[in-house]
mmJSON file of the N, C-alpha and C atoms, coordinates in Angstrom:
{"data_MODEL":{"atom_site":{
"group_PDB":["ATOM","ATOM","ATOM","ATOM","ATOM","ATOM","ATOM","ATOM","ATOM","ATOM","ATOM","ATOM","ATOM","ATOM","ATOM","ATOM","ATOM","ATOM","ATOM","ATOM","ATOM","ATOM","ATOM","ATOM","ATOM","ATOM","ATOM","ATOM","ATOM","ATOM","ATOM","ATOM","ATOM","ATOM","ATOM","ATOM","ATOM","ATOM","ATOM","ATOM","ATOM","ATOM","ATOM","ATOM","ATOM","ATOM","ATOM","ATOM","ATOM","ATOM","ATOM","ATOM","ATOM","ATOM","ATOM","ATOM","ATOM","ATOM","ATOM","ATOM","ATOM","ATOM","ATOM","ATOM","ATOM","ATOM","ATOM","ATOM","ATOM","ATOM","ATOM","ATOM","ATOM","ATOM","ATOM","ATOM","ATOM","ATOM","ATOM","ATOM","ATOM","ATOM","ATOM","ATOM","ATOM","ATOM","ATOM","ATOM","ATOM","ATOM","ATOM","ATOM","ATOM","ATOM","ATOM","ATOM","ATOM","ATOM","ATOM","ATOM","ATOM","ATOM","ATOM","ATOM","ATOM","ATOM","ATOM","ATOM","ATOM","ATOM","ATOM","ATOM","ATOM","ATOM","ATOM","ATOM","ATOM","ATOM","ATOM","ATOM","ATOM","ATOM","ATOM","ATOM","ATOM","ATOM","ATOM","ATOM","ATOM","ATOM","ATOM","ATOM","ATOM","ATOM","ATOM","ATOM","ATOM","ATOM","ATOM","ATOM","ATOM","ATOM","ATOM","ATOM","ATOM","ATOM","ATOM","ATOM","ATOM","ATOM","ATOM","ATOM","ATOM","ATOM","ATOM","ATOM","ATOM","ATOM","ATOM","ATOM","ATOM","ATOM","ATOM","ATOM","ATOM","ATOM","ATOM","ATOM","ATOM","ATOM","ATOM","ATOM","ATOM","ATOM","ATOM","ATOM","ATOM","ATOM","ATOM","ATOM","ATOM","ATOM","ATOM","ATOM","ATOM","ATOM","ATOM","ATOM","ATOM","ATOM","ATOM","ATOM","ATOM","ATOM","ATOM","ATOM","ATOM","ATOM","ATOM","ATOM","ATOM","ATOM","ATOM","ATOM"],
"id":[1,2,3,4,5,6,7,8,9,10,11,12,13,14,15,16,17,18,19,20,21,22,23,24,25,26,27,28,29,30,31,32,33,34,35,36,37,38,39,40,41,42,43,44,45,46,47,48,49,50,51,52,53,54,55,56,57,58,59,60,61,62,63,64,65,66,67,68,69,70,71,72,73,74,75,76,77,78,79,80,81,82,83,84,85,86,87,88,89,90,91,92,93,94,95,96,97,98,99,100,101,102,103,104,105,106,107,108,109,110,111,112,113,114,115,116,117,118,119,120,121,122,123,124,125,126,127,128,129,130,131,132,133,134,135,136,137,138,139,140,141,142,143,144,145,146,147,148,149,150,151,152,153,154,155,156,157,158,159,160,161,162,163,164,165,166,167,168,169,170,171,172,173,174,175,176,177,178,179,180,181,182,183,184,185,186,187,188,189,190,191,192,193,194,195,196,197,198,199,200,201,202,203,204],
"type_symbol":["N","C","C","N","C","C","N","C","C","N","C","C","N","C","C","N","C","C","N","C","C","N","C","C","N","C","C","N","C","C","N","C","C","N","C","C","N","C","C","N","C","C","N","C","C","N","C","C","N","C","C","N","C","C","N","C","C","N","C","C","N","C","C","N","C","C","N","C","C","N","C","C","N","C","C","N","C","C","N","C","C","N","C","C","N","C","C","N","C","C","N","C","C","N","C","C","N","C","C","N","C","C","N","C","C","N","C","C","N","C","C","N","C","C","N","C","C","N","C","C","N","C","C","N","C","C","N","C","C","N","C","C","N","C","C","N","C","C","N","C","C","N","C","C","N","C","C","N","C","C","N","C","C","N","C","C","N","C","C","N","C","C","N","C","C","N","C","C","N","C","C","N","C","C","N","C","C","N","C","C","N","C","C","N","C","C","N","C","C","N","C","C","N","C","C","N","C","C","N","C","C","N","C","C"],
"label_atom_id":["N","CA","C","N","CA","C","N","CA","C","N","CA","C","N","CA","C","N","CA","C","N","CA","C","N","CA","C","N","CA","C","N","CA","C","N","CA","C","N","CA","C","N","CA","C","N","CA","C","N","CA","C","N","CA","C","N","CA","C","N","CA","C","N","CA","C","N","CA","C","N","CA","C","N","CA","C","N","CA","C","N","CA","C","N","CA","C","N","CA","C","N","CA","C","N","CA","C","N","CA","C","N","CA","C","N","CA","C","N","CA","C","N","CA","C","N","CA","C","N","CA","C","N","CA","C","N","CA","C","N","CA","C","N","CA","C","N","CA","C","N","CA","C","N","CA","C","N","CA","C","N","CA","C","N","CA","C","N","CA","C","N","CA","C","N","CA","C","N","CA","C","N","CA","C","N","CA","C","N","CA","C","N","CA","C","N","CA","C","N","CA","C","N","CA","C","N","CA","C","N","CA","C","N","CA","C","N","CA","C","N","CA","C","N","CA","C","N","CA","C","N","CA","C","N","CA","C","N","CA","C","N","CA","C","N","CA","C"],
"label_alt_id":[null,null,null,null,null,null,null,null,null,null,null,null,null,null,null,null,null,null,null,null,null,null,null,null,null,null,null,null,null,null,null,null,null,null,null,null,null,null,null,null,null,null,null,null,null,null,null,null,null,null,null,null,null,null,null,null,null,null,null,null,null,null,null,null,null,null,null,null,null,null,null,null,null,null,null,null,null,null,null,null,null,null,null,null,null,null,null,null,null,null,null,null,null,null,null,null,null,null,null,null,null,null,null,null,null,null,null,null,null,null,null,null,null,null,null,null,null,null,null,null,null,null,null,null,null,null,null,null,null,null,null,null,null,null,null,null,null,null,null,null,null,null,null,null,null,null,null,null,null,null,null,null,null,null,null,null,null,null,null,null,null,null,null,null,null,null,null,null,null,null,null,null,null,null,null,null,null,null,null,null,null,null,null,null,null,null,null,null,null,null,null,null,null,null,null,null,null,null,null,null,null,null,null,null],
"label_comp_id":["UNK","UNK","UNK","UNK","UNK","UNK","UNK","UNK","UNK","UNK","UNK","UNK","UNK","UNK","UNK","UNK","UNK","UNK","UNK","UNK","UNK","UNK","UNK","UNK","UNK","UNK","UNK","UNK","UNK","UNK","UNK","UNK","UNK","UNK","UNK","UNK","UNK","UNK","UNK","UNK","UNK","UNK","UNK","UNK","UNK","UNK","UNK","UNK","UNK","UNK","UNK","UNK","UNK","UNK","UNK","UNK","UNK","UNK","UNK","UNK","UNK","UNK","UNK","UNK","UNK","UNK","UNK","UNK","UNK","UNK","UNK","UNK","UNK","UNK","UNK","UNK","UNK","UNK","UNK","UNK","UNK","UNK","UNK","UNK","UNK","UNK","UNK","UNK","UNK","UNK","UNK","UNK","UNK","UNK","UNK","UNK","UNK","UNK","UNK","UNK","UNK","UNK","UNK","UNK","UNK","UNK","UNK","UNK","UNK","UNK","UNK","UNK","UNK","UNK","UNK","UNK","UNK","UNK","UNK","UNK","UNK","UNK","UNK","UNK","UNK","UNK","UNK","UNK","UNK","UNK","UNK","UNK","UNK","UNK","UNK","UNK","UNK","UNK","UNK","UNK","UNK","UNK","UNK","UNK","UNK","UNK","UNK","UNK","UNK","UNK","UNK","UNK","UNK","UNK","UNK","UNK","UNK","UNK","UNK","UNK","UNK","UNK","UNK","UNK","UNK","UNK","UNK","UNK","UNK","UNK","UNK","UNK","UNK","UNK","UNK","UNK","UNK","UNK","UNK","UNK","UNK","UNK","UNK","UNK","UNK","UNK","UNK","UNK","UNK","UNK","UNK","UNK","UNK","UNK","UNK","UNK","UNK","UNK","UNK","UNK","UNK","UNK","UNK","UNK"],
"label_asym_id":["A","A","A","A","A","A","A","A","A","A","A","A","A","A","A","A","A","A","A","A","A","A","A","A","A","A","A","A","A","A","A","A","A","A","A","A","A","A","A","A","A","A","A","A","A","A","A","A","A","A","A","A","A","A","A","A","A","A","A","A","A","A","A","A","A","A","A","A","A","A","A","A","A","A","A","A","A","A","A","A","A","A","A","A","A","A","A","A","A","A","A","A","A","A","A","A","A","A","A","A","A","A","A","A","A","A","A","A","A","A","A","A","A","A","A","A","A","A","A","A","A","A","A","A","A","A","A","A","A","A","A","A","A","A","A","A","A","A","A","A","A","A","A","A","A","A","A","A","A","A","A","A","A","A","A","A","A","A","A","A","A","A","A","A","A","A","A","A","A","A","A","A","A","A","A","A","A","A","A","A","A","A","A","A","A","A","A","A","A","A","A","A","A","A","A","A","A","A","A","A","A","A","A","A"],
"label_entity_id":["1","1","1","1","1","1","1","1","1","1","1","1","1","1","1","1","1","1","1","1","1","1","1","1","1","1","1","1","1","1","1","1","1","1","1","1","1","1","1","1","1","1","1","1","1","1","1","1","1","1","1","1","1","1","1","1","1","1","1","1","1","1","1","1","1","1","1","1","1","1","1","1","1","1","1","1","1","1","1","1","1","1","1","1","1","1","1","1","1","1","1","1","1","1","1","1","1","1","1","1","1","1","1","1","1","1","1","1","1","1","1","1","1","1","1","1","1","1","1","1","1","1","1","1","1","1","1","1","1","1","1","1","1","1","1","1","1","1","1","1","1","1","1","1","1","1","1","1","1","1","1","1","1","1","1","1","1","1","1","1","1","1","1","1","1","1","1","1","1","1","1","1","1","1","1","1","1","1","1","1","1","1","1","1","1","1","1","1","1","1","1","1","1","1","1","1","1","1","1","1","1","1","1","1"],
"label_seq_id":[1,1,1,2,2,2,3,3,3,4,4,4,5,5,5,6,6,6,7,7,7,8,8,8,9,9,9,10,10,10,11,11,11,12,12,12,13,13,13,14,14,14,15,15,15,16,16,16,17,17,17,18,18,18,19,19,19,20,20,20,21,21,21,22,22,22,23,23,23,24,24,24,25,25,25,26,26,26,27,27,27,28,28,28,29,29,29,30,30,30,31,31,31,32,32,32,33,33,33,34,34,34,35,35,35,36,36,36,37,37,37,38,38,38,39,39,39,40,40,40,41,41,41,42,42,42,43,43,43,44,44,44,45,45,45,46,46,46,47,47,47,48,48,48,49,49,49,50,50,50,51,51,51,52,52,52,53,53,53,54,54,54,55,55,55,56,56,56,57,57,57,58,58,58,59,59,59,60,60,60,61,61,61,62,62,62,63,63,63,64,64,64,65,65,65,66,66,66,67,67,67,68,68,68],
"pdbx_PDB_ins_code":[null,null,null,null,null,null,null,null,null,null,null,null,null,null,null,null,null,null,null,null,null,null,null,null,null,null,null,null,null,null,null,null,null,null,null,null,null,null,null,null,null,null,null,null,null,null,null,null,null,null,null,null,null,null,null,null,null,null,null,null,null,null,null,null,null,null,null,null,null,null,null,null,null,null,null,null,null,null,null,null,null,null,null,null,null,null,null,null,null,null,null,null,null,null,null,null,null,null,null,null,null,null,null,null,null,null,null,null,null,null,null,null,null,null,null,null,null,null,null,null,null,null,null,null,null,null,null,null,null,null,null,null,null,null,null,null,null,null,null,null,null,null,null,null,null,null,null,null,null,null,null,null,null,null,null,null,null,null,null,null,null,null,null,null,null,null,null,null,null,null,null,null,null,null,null,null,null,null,null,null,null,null,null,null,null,null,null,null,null,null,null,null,null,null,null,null,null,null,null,null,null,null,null,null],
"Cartn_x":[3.33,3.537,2.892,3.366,3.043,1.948,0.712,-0.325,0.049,-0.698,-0.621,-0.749,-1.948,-2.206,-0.958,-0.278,0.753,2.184,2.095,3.229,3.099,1.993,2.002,1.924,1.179,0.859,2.907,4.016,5.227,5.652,5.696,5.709,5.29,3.91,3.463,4.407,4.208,5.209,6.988,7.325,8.4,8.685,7.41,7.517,6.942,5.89,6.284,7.477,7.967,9.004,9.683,10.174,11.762,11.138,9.784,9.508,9.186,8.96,9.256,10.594,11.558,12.834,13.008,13.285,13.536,12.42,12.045,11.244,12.562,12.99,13.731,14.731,15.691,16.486,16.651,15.519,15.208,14.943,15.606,14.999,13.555,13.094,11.35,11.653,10.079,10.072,10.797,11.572,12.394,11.359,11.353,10.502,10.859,11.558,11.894,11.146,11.014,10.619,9.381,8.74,6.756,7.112,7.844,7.846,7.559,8.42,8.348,7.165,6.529,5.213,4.303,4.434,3.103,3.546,4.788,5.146,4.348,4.963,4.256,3.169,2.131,0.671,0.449,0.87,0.343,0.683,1.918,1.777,0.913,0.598,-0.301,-1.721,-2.249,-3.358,-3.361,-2.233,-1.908,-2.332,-1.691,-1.618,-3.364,-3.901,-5.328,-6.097,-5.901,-6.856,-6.387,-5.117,-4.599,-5.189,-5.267,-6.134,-7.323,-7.943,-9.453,-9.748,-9.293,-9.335,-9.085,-8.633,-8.117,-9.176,-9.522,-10.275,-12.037,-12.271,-13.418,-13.814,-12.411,-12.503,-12.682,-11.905,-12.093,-13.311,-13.999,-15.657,-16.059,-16.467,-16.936,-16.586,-15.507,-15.589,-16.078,-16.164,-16.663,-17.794,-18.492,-20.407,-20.667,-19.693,-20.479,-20.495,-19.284,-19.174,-20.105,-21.139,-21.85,-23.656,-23.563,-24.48,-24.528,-23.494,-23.408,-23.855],
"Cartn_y":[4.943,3.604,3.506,2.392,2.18,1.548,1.716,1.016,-0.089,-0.757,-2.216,-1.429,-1.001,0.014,1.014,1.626,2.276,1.109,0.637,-0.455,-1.031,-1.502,-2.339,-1.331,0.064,0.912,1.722,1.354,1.839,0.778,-0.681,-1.674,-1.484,-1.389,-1.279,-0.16,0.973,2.158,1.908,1.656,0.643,-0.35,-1.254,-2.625,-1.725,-0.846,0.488,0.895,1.535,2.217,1.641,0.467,-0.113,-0.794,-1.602,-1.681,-0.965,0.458,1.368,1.613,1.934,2.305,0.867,-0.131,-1.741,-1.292,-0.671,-1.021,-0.732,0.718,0.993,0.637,-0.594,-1.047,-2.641,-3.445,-4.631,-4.479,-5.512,-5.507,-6.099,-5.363,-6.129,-7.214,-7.798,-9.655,-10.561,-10.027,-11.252,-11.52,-12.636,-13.342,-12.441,-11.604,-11.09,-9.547,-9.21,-7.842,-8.391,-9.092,-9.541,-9.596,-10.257,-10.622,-8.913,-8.239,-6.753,-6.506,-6.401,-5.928,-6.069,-7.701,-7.985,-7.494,-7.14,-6.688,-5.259,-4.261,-2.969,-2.687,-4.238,-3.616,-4.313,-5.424,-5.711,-4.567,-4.366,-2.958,-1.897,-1.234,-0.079,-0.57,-1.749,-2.171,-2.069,-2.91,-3.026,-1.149,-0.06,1.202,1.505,1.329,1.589,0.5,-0.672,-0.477,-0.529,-0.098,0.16,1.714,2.529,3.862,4.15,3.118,2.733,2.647,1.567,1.225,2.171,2.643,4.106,4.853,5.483,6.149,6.3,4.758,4.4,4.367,3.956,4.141,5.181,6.575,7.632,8.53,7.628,8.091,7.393,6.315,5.491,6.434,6.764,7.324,8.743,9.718,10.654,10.857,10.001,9.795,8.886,8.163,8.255,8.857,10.048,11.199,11.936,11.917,12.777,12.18,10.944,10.562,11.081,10.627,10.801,12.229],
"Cartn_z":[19.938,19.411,18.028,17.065,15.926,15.607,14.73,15.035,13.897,13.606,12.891,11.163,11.093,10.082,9.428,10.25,9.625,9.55,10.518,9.657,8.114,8.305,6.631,5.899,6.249,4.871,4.443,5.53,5.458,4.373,4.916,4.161,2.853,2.556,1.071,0.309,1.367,0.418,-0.3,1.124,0.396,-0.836,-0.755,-1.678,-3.401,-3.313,-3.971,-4.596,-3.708,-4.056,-4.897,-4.117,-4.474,-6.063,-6.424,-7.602,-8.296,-8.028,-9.242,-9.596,-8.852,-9.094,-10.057,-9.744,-10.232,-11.908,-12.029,-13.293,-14.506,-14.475,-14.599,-14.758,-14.037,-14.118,-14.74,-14.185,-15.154,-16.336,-17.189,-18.621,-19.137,-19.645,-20.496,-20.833,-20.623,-20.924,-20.367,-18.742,-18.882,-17.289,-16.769,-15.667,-14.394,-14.12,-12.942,-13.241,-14.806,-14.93,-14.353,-14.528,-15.04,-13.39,-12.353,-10.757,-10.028,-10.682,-10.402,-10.918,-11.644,-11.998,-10.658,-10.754,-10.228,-8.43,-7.791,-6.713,-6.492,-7.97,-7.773,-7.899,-8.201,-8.095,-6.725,-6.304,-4.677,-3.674,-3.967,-3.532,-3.032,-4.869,-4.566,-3.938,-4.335,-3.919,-2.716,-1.485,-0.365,0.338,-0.299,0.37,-0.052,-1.181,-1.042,-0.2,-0.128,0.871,2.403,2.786,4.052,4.48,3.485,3.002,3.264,2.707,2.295,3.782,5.063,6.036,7.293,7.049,8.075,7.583,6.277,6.294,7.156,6.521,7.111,8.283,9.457,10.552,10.845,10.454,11.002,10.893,9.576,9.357,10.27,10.838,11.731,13.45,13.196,14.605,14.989,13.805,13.488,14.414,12.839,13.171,14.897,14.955,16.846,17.449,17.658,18.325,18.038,16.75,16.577,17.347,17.493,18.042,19.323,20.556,21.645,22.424],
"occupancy":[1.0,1.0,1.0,1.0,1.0,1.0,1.0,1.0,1.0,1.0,1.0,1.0,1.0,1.0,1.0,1.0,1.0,1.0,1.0,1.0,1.0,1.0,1.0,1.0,1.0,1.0,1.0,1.0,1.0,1.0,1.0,1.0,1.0,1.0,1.0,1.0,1.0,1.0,1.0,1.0,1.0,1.0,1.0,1.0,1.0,1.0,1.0,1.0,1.0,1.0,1.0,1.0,1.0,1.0,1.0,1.0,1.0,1.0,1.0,1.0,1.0,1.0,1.0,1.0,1.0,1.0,1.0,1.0,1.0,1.0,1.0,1.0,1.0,1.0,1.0,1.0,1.0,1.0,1.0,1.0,1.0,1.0,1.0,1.0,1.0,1.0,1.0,1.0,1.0,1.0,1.0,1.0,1.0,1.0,1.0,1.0,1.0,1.0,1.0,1.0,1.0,1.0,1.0,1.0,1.0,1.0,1.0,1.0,1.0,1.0,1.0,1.0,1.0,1.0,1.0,1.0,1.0,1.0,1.0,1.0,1.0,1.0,1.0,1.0,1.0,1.0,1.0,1.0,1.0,1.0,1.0,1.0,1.0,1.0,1.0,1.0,1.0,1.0,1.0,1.0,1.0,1.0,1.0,1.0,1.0,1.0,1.0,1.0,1.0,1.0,1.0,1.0,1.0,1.0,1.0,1.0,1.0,1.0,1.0,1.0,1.0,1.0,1.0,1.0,1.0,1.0,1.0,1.0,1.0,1.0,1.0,1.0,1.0,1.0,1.0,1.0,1.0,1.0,1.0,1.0,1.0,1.0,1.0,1.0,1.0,1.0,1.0,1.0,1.0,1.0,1.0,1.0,1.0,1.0,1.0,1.0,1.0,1.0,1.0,1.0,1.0,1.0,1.0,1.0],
"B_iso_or_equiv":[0.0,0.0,0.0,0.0,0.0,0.0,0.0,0.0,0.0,0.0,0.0,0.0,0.0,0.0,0.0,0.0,0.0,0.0,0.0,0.0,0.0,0.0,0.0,0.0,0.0,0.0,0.0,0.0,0.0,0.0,0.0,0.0,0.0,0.0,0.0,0.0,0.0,0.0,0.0,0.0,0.0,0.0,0.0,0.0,0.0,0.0,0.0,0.0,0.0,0.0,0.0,0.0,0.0,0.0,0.0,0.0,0.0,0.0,0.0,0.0,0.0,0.0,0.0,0.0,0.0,0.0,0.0,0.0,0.0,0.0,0.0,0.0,0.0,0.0,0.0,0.0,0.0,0.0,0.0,0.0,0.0,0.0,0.0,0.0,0.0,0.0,0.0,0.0,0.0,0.0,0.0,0.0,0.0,0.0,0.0,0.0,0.0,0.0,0.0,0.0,0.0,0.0,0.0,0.0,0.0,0.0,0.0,0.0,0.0,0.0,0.0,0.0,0.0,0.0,0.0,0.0,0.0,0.0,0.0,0.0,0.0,0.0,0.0,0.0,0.0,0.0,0.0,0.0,0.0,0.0,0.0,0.0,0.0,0.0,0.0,0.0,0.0,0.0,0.0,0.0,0.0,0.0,0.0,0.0,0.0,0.0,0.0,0.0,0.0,0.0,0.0,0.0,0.0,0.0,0.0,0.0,0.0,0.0,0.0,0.0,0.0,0.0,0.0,0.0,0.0,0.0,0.0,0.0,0.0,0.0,0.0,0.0,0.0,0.0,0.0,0.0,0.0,0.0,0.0,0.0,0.0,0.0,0.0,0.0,0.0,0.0,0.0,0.0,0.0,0.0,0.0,0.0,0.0,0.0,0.0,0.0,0.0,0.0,0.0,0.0,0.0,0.0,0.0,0.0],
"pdbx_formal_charge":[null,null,null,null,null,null,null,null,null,null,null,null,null,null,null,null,null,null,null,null,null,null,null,null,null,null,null,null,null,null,null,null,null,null,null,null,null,null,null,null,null,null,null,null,null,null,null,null,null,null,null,null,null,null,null,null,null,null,null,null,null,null,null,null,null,null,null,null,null,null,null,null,null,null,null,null,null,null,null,null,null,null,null,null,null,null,null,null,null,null,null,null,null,null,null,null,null,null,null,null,null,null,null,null,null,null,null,null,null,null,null,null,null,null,null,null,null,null,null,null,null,null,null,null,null,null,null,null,null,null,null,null,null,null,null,null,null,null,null,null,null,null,null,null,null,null,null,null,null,null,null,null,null,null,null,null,null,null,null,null,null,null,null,null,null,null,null,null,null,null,null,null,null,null,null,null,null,null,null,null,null,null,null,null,null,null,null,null,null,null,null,null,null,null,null,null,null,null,null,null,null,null,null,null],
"auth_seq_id":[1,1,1,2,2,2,3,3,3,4,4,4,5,5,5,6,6,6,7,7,7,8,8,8,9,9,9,10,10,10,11,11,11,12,12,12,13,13,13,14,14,14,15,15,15,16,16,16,17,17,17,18,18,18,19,19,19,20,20,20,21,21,21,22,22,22,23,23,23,24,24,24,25,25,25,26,26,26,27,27,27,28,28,28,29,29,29,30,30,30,31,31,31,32,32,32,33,33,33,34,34,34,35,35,35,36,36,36,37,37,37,38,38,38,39,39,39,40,40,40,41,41,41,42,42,42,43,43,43,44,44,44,45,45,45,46,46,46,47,47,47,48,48,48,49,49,49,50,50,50,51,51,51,52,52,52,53,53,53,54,54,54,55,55,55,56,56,56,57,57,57,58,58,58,59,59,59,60,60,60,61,61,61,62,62,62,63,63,63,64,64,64,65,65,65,66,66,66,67,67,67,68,68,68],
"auth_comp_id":["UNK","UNK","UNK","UNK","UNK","UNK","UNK","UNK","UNK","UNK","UNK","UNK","UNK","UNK","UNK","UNK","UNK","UNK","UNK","UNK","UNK","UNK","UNK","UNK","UNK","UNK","UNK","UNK","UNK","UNK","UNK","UNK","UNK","UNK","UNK","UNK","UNK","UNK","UNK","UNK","UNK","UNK","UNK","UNK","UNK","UNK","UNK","UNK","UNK","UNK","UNK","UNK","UNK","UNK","UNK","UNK","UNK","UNK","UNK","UNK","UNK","UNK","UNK","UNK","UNK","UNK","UNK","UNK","UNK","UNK","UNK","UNK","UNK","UNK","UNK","UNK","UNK","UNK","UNK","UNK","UNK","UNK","UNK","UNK","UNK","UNK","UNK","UNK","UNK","UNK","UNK","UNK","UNK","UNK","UNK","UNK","UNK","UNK","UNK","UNK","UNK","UNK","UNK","UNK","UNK","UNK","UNK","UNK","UNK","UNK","UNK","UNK","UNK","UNK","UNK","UNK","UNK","UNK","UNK","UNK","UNK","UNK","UNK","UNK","UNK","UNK","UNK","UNK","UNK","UNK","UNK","UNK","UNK","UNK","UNK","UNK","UNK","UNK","UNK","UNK","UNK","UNK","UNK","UNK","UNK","UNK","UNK","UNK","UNK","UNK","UNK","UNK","UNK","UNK","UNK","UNK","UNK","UNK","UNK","UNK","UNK","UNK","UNK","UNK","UNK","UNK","UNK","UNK","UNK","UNK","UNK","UNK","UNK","UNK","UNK","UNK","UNK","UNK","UNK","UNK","UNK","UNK","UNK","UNK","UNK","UNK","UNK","UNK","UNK","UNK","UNK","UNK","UNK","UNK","UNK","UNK","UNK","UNK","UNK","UNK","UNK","UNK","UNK","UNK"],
"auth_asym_id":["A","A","A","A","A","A","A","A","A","A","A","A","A","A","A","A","A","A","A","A","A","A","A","A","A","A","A","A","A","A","A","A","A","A","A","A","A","A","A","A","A","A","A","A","A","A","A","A","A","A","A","A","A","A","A","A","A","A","A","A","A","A","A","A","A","A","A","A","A","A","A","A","A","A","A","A","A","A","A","A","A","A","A","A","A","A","A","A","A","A","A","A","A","A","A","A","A","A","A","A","A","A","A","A","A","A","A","A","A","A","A","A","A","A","A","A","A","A","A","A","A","A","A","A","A","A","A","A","A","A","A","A","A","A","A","A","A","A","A","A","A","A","A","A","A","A","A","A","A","A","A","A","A","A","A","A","A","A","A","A","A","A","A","A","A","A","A","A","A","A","A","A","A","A","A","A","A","A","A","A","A","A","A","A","A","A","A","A","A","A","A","A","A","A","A","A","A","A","A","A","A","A","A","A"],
"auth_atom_id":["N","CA","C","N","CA","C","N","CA","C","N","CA","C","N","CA","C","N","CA","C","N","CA","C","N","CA","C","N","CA","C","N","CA","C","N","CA","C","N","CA","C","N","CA","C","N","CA","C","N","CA","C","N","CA","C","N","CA","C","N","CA","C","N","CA","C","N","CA","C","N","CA","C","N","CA","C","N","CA","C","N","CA","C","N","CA","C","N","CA","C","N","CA","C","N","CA","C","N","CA","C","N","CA","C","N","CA","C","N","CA","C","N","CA","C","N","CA","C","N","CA","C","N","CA","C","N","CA","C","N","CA","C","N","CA","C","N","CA","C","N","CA","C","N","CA","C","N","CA","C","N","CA","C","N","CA","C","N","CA","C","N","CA","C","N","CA","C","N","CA","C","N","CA","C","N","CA","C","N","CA","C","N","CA","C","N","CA","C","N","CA","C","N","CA","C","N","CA","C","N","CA","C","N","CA","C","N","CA","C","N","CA","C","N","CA","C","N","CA","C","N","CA","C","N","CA","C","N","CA","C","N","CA","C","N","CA","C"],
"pdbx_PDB_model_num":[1,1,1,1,1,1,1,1,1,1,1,1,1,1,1,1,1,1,1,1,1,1,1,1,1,1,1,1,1,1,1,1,1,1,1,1,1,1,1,1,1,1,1,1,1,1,1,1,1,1,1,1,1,1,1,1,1,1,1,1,1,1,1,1,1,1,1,1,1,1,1,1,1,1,1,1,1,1,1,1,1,1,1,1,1,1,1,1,1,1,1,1,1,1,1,1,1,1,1,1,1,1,1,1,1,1,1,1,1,1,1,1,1,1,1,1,1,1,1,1,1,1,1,1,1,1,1,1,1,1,1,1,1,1,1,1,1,1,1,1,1,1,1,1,1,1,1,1,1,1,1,1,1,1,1,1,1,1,1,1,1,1,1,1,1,1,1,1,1,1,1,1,1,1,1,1,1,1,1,1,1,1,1,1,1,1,1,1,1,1,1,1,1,1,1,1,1,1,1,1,1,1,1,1]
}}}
């Protein structure tokens, strides 16, 4: 099954994707290019810290195993 974590980080990759390709194809300066912008940085932000979050967990679960 899908955890919550890899859904959104598919999501982010997607919302990614499709606004890089779209950079490309919109024209500069017009209100939909600047909408795409600000898509492909919620984006990447979205996959770092969906990243950031997995990672930490898997340090977190590490170091208890190492306690026990």
């Amino acid at each position: 099954m899908i955890g919550v974590e890899e859904a959104v980080f598919k999501i982010a990759v997607w919302i990614t994707i499709v606004s890089g390709a779209l950079m490309f194809v919109l024209e500069p300066k017009t209100p939909s290019f600047v909408i795409n912008i600000g898509s492909l940085i919620v984006g990447i932000i979205l996959m770092g810290v969906i990243a950031l979050s997995i990672r930490l967990q898997n340090t977190g679960e590490k170091d208890d195993s190492q306690i026990s």
